[in-house]
Backbone as XML, in Angstrom:
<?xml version="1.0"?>
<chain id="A" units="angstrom">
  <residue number="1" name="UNK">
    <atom name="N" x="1.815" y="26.273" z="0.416"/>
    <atom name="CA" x="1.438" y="26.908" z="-0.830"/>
    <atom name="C" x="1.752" y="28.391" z="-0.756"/>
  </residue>
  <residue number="2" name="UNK">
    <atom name="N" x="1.615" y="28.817" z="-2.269"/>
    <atom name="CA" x="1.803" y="30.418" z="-1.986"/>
    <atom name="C" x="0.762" y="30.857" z="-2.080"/>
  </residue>
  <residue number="3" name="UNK">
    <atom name="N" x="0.042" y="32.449" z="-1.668"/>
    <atom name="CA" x="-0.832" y="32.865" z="-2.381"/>
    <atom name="C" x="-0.660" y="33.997" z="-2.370"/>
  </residue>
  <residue number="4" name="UNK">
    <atom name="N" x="-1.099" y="34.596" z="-4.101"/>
    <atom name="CA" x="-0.903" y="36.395" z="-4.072"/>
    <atom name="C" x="-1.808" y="36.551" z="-4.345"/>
  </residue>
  <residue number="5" name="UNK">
    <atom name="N" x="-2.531" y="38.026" z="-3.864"/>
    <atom name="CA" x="-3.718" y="38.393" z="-3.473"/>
    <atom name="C" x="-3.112" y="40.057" z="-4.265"/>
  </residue>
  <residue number="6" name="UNK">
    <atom name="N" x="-4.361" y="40.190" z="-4.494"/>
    <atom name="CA" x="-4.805" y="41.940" z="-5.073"/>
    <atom name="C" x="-5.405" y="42.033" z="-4.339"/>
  </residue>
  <residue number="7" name="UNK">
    <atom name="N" x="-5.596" y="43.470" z="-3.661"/>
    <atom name="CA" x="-5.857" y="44.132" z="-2.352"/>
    <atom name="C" x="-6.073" y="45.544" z="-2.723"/>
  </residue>
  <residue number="8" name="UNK">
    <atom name="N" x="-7.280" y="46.574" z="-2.482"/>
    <atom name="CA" x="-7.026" y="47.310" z="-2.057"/>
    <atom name="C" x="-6.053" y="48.069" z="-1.050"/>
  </residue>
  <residue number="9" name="UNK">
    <atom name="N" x="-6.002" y="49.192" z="-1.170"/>
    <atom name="CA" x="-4.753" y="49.987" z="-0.423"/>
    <atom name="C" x="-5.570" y="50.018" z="1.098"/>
  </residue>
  <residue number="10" name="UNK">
    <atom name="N" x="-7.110" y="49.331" z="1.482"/>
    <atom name="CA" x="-7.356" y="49.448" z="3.037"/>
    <atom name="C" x="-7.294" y="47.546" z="3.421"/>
  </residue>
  <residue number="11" name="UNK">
    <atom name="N" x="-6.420" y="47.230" z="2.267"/>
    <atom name="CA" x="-6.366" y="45.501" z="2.517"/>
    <atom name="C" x="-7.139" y="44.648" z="2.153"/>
  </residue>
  <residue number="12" name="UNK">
    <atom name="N" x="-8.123" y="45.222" z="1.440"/>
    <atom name="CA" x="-9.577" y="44.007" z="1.555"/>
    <atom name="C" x="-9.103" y="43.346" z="-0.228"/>
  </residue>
  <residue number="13" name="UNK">
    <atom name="N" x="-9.223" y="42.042" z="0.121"/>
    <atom name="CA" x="-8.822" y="40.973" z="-1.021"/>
    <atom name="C" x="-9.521" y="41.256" z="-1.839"/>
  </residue>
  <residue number="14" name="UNK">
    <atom name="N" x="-9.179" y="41.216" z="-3.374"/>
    <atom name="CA" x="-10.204" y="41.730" z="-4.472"/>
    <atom name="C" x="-10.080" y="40.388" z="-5.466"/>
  </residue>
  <residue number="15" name="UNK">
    <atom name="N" x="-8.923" y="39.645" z="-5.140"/>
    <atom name="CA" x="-8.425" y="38.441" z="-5.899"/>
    <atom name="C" x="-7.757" y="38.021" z="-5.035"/>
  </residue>
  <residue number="16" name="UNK">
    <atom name="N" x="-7.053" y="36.323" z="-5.488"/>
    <atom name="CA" x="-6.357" y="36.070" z="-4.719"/>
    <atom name="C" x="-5.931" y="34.614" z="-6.264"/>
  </residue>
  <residue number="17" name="UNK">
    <atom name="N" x="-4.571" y="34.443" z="-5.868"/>
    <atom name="CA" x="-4.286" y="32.516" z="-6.618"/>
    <atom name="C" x="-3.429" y="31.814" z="-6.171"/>
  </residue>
  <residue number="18" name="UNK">
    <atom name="N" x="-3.743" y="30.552" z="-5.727"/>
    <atom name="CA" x="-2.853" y="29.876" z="-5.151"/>
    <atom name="C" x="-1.858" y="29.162" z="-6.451"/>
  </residue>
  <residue number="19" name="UNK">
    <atom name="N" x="-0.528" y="28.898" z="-5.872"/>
    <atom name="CA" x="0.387" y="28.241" z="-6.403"/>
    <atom name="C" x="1.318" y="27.038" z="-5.771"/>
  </residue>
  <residue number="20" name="UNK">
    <atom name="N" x="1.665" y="25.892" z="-6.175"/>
    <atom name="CA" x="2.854" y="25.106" z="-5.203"/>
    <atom name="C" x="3.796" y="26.517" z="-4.596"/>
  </residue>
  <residue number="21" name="UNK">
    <atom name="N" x="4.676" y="25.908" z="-4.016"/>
    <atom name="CA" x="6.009" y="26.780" z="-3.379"/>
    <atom name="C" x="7.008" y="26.797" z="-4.387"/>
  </residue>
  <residue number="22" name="UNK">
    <atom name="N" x="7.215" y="25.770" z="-5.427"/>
    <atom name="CA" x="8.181" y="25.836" z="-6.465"/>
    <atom name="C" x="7.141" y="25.803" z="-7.714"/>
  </residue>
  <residue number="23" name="UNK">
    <atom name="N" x="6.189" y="26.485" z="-7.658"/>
    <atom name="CA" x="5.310" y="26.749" z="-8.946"/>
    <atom name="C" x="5.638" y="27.941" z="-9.120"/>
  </residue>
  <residue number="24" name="UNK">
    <atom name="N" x="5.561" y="28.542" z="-10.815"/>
    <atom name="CA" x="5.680" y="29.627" z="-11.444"/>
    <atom name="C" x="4.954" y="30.675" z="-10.820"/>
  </residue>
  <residue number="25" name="UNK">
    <atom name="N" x="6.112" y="32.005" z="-10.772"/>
    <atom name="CA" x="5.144" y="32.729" z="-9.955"/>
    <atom name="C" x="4.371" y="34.285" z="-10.957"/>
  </residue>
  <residue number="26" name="UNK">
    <atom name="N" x="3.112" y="33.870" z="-11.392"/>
    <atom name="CA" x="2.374" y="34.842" z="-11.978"/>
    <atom name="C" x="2.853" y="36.314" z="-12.212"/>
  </residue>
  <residue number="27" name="UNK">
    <atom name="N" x="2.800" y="37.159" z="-13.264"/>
    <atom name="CA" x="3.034" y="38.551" z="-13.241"/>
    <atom name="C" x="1.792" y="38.872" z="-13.361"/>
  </residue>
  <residue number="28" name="UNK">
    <atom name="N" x="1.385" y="40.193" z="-12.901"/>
    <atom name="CA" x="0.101" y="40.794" z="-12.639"/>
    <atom name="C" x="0.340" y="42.232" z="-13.392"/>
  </residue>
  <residue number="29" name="UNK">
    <atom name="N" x="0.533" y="42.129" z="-14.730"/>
    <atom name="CA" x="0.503" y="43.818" z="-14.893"/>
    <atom name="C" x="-0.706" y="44.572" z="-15.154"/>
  </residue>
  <residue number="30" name="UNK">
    <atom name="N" x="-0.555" y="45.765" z="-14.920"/>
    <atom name="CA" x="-1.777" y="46.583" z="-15.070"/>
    <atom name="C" x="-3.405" y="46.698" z="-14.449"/>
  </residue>
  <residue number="31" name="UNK">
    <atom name="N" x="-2.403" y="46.357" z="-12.797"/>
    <atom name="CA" x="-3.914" y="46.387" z="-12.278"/>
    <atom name="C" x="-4.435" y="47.434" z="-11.933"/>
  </residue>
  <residue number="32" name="UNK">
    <atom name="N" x="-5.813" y="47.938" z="-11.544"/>
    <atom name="CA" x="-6.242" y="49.273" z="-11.463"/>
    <atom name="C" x="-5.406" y="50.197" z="-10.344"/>
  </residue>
  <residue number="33" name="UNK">
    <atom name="N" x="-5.908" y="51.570" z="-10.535"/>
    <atom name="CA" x="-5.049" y="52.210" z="-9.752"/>
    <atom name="C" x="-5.922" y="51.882" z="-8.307"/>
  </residue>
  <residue number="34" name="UNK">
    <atom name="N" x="-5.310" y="51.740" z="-7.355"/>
    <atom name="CA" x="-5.804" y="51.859" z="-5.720"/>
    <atom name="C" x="-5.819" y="49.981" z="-5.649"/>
  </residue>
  <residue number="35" name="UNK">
    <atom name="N" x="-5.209" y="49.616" z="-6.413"/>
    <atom name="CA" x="-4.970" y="48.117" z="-6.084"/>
    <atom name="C" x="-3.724" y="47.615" z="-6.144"/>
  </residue>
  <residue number="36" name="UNK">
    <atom name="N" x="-2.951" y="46.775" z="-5.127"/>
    <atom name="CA" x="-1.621" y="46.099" z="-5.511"/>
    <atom name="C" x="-1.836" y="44.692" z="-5.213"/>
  </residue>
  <residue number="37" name="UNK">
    <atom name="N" x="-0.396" y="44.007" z="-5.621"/>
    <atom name="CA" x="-0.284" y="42.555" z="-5.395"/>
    <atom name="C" x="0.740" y="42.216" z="-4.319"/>
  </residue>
  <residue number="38" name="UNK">
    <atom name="N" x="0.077" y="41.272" z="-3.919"/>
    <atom name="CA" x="1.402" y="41.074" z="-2.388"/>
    <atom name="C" x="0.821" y="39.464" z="-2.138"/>
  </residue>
  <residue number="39" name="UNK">
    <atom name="N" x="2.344" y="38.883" z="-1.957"/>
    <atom name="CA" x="2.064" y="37.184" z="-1.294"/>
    <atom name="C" x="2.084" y="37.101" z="-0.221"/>
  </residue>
  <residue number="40" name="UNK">
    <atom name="N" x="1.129" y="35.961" z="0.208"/>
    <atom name="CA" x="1.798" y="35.682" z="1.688"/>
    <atom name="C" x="1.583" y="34.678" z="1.252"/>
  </residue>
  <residue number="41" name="UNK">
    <atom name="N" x="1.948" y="34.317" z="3.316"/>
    <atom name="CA" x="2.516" y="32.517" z="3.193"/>
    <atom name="C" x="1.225" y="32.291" z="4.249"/>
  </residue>
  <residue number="42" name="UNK">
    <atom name="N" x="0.283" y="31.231" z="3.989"/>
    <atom name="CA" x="-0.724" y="30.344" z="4.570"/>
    <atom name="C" x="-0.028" y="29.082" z="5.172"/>
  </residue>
  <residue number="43" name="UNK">
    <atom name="N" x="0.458" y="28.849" z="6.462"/>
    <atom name="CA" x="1.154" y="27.636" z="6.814"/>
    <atom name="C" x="-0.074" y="26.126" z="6.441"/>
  </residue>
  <residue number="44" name="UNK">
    <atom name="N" x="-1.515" y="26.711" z="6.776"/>
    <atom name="CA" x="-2.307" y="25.198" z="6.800"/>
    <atom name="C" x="-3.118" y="25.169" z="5.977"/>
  </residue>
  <residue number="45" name="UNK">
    <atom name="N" x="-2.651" y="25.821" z="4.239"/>
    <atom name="CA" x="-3.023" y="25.567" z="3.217"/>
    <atom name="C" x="-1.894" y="24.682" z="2.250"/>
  </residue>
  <residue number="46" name="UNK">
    <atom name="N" x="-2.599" y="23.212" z="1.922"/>
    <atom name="CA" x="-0.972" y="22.549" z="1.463"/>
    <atom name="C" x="-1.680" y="22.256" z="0.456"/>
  </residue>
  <residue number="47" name="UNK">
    <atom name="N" x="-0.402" y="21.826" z="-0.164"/>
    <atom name="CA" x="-0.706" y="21.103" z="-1.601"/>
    <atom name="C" x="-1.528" y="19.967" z="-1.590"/>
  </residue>
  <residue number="48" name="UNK">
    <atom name="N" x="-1.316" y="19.066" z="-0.637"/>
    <atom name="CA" x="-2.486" y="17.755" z="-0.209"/>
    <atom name="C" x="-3.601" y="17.485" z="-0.186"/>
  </residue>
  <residue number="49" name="UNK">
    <atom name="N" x="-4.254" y="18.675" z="0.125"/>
    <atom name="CA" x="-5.523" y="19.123" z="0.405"/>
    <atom name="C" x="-5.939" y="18.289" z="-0.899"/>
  </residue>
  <residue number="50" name="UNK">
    <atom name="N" x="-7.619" y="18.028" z="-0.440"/>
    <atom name="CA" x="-8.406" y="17.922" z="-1.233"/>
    <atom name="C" x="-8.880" y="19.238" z="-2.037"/>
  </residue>
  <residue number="51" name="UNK">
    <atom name="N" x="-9.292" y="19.092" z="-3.351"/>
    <atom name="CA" x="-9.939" y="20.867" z="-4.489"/>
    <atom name="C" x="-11.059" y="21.530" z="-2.946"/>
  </residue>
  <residue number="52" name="UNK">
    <atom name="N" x="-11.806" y="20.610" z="-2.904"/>
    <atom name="CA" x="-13.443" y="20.881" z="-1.719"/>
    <atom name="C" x="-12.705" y="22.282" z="-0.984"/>
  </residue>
  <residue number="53" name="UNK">
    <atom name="N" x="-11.386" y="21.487" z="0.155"/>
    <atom name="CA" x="-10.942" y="21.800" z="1.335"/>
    <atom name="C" x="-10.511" y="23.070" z="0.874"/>
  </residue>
  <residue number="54" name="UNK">
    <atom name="N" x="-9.595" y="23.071" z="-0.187"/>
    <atom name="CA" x="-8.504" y="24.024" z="-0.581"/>
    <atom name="C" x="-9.098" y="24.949" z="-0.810"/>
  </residue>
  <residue number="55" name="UNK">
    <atom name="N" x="-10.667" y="25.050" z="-2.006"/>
    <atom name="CA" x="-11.121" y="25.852" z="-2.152"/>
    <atom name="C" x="-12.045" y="26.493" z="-1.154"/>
  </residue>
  <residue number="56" name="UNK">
    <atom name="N" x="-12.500" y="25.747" z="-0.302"/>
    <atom name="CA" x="-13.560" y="26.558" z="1.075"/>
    <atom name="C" x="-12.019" y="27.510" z="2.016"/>
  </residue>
  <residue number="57" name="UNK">
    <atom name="N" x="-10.975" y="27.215" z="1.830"/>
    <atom name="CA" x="-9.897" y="27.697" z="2.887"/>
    <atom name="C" x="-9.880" y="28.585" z="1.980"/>
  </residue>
  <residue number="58" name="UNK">
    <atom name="N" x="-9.388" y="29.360" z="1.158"/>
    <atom name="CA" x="-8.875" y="29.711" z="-0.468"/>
    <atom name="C" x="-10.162" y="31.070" z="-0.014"/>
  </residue>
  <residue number="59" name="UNK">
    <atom name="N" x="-11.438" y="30.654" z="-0.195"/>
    <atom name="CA" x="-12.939" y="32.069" z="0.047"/>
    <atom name="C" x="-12.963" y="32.637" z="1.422"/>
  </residue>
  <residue number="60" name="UNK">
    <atom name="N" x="-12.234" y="31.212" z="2.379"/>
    <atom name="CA" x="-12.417" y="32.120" z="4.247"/>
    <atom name="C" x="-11.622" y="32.886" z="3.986"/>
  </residue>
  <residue number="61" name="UNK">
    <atom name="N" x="-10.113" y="32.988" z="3.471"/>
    <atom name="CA" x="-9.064" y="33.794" z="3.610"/>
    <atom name="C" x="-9.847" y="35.402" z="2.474"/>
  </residue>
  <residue number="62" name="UNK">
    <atom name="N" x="-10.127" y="34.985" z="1.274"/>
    <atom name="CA" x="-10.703" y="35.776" z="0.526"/>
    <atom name="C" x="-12.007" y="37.072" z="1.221"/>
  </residue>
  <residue number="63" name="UNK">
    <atom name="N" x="-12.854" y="36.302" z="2.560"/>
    <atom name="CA" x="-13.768" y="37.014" z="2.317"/>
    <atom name="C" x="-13.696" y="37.565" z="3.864"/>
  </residue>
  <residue number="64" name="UNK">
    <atom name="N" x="-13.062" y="36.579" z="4.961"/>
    <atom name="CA" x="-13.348" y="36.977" z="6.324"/>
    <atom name="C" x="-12.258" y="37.611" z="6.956"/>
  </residue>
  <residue number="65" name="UNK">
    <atom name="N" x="-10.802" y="37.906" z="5.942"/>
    <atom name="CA" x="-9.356" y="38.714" z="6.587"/>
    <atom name="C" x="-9.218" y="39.785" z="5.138"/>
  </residue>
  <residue number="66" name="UNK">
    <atom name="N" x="-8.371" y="40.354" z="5.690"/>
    <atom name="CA" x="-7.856" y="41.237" z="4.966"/>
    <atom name="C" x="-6.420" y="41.613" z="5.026"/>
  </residue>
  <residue number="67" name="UNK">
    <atom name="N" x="-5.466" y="41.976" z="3.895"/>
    <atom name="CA" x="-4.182" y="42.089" z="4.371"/>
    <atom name="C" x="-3.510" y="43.467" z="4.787"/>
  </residue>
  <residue number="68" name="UNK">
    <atom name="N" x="-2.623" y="43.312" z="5.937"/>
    <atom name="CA" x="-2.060" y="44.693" z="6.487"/>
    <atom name="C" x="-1.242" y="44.734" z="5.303"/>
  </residue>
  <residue number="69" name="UNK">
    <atom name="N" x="-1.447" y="45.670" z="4.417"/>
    <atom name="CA" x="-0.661" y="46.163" z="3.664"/>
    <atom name="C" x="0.568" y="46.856" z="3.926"/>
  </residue>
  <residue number="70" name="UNK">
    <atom name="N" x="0.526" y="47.419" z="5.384"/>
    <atom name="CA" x="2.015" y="47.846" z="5.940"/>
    <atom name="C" x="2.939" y="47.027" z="5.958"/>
  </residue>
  <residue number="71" name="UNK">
    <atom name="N" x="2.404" y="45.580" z="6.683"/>
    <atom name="CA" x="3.084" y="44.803" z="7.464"/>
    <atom name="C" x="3.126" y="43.520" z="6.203"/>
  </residue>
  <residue number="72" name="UNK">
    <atom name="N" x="2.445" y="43.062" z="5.244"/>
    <atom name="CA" x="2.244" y="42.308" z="4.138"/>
    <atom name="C" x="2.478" y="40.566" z="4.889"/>
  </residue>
  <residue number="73" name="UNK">
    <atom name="N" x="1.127" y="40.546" z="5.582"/>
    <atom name="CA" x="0.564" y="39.414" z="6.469"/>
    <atom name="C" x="-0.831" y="39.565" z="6.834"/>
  </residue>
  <residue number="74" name="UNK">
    <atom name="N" x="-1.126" y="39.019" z="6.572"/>
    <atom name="CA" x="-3.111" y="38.593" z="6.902"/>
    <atom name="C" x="-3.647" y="38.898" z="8.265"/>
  </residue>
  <residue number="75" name="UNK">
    <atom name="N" x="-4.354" y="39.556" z="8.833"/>
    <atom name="CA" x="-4.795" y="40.399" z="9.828"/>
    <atom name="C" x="-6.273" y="40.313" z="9.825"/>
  </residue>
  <residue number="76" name="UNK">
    <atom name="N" x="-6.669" y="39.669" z="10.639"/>
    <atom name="CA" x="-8.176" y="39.219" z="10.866"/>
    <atom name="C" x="-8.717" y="40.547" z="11.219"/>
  </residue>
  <residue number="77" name="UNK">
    <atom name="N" x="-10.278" y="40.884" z="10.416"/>
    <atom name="CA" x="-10.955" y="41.820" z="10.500"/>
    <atom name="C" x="-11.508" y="41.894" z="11.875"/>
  </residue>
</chain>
């Protein structure tokens, strides 16, 4: 799956939405200032998943990492 995430500029997820890999990929205009959008790639978040699974994986990534905004990859707090 994909997921793009809004982030503060110190990484911490403020949003996030998952999509297939060949699903439409969202425009985000006009988000506040000191926030951007950036995807990454989750290898053991799939489309298969059960909603339950997807969504408890979907809040760990949301609440317990944050993204290196340098490096634009998920970096455990």
């Amino acid at each position: 799956m994909r997921i793009i995430t809004v982030c503060d500029y110190d990484g911490n997820v403020v949003a996030l939405m998952s999509m297939p890999h060949d699903g439409f990929r969202p425009s985000l205009p006009g988000l506040p200032p000191g926030q951007q959008e950036v995807e990454i790639d989750v290898p053991d978040l799939t489309e298969d998943m059960n909603d339950e699974d997807r969504h408890s994986r979907l809040h760990e990534l949301a609440t317990r990492y944050r993204v290196d905004v340098g490096r634009k990859g998920f970096t455990a707090r």
